[in-house]
N, C-alpha and C positions, 0 to 999 in steps of 0.2 A: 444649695448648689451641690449637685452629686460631685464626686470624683471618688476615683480610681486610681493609687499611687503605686508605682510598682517598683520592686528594690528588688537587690541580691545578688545581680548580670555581676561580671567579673570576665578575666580571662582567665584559663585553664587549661591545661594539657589535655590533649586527647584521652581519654580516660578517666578523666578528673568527673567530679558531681559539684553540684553548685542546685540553693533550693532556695527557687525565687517567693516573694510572697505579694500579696496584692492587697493594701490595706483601704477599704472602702470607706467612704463619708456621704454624708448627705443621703443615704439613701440604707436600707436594712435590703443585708442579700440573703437572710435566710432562705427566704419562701424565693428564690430566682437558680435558676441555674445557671451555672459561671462556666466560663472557658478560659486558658490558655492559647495566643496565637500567636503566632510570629510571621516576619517579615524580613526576609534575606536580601541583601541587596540584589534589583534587577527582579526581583521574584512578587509575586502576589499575597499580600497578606492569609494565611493558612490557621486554621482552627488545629490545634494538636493535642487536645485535650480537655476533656468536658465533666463536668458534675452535676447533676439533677438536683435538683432543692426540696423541702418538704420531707426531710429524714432518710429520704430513703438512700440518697449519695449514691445511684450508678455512679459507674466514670465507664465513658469512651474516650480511645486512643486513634490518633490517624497510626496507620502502618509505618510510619517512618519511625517512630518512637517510642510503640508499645511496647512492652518487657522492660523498657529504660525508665522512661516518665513516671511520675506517681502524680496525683492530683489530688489535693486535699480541701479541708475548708473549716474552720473553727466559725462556728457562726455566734459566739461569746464576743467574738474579738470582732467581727464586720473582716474576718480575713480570708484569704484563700492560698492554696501555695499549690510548689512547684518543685516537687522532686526529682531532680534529673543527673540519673546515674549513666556511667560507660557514656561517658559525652564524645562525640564524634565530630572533625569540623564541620561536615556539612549540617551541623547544629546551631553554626553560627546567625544571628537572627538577631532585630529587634524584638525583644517579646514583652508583649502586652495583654492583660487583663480584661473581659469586658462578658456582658451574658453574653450565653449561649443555650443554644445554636445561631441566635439571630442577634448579633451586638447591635448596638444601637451608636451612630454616630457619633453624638453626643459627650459620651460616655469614653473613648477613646482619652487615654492619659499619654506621659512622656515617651512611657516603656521603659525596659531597660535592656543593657546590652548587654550578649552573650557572646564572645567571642571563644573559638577550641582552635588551641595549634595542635599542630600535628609532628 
């Protein structure tokens, strides 16, 4: 059974960093490319950060986040993370782990929460 567990969400001041991580089972992400997405309340789930698999590790950033977010991936560990510096409220979001660009339903885990006051 695959899953996808994701840790790290906290609350934090505006400005604060917080570096989530995404620890996989059931399944090897090396060869996959993974994403970060979130889900703000009232709002549509959004992709905001991507990694290619296969060594080469591009990463894309949505514009909301670029210059902030970092996106990483230890594929020893079956993990992925989520660096996110100069947090902003409108940061606040369920975020969740899953490939990308195309996640797969399935594969959808808890998330975890992000909360930034201001």
């Amino acid at each position: 059974q695959v899953q996808l567990v994701e840790s790290g969400g906290d609350l934090v001041q505006a400005g604060g960093s917080l570096r989530l991580s995404c620890a996989a089972s059931g399944i090897d992400i090396s060869m996959l490319g993974m994403g970060w997405y979130r889900q703000a309340p009232g709002k549509q789930r959004e992709l905001v950060a991507a990694i290619t698999s296969g060594g080469t590790n591009n990463e894309n950033y949505s514009d909301s986040v670029k210059g902030r977010f970092t996106i990483s991936r230890d594929n020893a560990k079956n993990t992925v993370y989520l660096q996110m510096d100069n947090l902003k409220p409108e940061d606040t979001a369920v975020y969740y782990c899953n490939i990308a660009p195309r996640p797969l339903a399935q594969f959808w885990g808890q998330g975890t929460q992000v909360t930034v006051s201001s």
